[in-house]
C-alpha positions in Angstrom: -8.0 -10.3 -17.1 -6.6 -13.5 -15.5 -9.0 -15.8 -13.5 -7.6 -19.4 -11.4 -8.8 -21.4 -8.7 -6.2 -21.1 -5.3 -6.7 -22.6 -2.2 -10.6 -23.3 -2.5 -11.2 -20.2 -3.7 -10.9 -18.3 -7.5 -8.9 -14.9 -7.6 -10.0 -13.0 -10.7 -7.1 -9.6 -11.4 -9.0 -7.6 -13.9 -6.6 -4.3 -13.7 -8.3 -0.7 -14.5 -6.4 1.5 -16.9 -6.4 5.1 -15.0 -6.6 8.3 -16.6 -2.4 9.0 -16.8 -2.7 5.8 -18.8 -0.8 3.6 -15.8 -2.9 0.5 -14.7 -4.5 -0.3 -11.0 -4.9 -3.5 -8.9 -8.3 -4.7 -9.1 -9.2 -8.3 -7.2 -11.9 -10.1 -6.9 -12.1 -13.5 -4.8 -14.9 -16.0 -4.7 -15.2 -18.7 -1.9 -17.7 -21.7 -2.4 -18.5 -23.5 0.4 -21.7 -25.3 1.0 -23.8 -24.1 -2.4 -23.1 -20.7 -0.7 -21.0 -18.2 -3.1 -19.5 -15.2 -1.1 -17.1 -12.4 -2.9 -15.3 -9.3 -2.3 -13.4 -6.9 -4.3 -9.8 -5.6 -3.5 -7.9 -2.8 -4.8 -4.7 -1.0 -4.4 -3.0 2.3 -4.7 -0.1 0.4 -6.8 0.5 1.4 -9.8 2.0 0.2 -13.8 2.9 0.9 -16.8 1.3 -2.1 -17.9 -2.3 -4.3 -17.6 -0.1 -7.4 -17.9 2.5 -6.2 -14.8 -0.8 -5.3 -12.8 -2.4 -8.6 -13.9 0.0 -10.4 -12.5 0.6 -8.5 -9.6 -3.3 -8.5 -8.7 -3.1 -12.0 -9.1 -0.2 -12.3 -6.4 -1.7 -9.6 -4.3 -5.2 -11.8 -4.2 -3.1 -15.1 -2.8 -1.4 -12.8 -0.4 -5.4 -11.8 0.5 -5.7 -16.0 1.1 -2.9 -16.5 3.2 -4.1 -13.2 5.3 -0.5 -11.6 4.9 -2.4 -8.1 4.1 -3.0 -6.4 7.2 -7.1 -5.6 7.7 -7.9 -7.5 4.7 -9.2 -11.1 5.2 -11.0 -12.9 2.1 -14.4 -14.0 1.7 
């Protein structure tokens, strides 16, 4: 699990190992704004062979979330 601030708001990638033993994309981003918390969760049919690969890529897939360069997803 990797967990850093971006753009005003955290990205957490905490990957889930699936039953063939490859790894998923698993997001969640947190906006704080005003004492008010809001979050959403974010997954992907991507897979790897490894949690570190997917770590990284779910942390580059949640800043791509941020900058709203994934089509019908917009963050928190």
């Amino acid at each position: 699990m990797e967990r850093a601030g971006y753009k005003g708001y955290v990205i957490e990638s905490n990957p889930r190992q699936l039953a063939d033993g490859t790894w998923s994309i698993n997001v969640g981003i947190e906006s704080h704004e005003g004492g008010c918390v809001r979050s959403a969760n974010y997954h992907a049919a991507n897979t790897f062979a490894t949690d570190l690969e997917a770590t990284e890529h779910g942390m580059n897939f949640g800043r791509q979330i941020i900058h709203g360069r994934v089509p019908g997803i917009s963050p928190p």
